[in-house]
Steps between C-alpha positions, in 0.01 A plus 500: 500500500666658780845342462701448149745244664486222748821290696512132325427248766737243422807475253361231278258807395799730504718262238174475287464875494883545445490290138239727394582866631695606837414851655672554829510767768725822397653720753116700471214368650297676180381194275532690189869544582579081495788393287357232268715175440496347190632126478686392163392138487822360441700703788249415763681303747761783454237804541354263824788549688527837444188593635558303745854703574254782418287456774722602834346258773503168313674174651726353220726236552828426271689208468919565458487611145229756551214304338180528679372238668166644719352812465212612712271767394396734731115585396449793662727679265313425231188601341278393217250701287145396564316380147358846322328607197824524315623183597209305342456724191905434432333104536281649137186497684305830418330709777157484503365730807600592843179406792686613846769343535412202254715512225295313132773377148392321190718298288341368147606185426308482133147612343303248773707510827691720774616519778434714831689633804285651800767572756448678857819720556417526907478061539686461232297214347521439114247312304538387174163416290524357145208575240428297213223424296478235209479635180208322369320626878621846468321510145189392614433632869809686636474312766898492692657250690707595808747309758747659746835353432649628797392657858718665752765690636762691338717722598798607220546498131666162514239350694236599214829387198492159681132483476400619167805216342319283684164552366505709151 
């Protein structure tokens, strides 16, 4: 993967990204030099604004008492990490191998089913294959079961978050 971070596209993607983690620009253009935001749940329309005060070129529009009544986030001064290996093993999926740049986790659900994440870091696509087997089968024959519970494109950590409470 040639590039760690990419510019959201619009800012319903940049408030969904904000509730779980916020990385912005720093004064470097080195990535590893980002100051990380972390949002306390129960200060977050206070910790909103400030990024948004944060953030030099931003429209925001007060009414007489200084509350803030429109804010407009300017996306190119943001940037979001691309999904990675870390990202999905913090999700307790364990990595399995490395083909290219196709990225393979397992999660065990029990003795007779799991769970399996193939995802390409380059197109950024993410499946998600679940593996079962009934007991009484897996005796016998072995035989085991498989359906893909979700197909598709994901870019960030929440993304995947949203996906997996969806689905697990």
């Amino acid at each position: 993967m040639e590039n760690k971070y990419y510019t959201p596209s619009s800012q319903e993607e940049v408030i969904s990204w904000i509730f779980s983690e916020a990385w912005i620009k720093g004064v470097t253009t080195d990535p590893d030099k980002n100051i990380k935001i972390v949002f306390d749940k129960e200060q977050i329309s206070t910790n909103l604004v400030w990024l948004i005060n944060l953030l030099n070129s931003q429209n925001i529009e007060k009414d007489s008492k200084g509350n803030v009544l429109k804010t407009s986030i300017n996306l190119k001064c943001l940037r979001i990490k691309y999904l990675d290996k870390e990202d999905i093993e913090e999700c307790e999926f364990v990595h399995l191998k490395e083909d290219g740049s196709e990225l393979n986790f397992q999660k065990i659900v029990d003795d007779y089913s799991f769970y399996e994440i193939a995802y390409n870091l380059d197109e950024h696509l993410l499946t998600i294959e679940y593996y079962y087997q009934p007991e009484m089968v897996a005796e016998v024959t072995g035989h085991v079961n498989s359906e893909i519970r979700f197909k598709g494109t994901i870019k960030n950590k929440s993304e995947l978050k949203q996906i997996l409470k969806m689905i697990l």
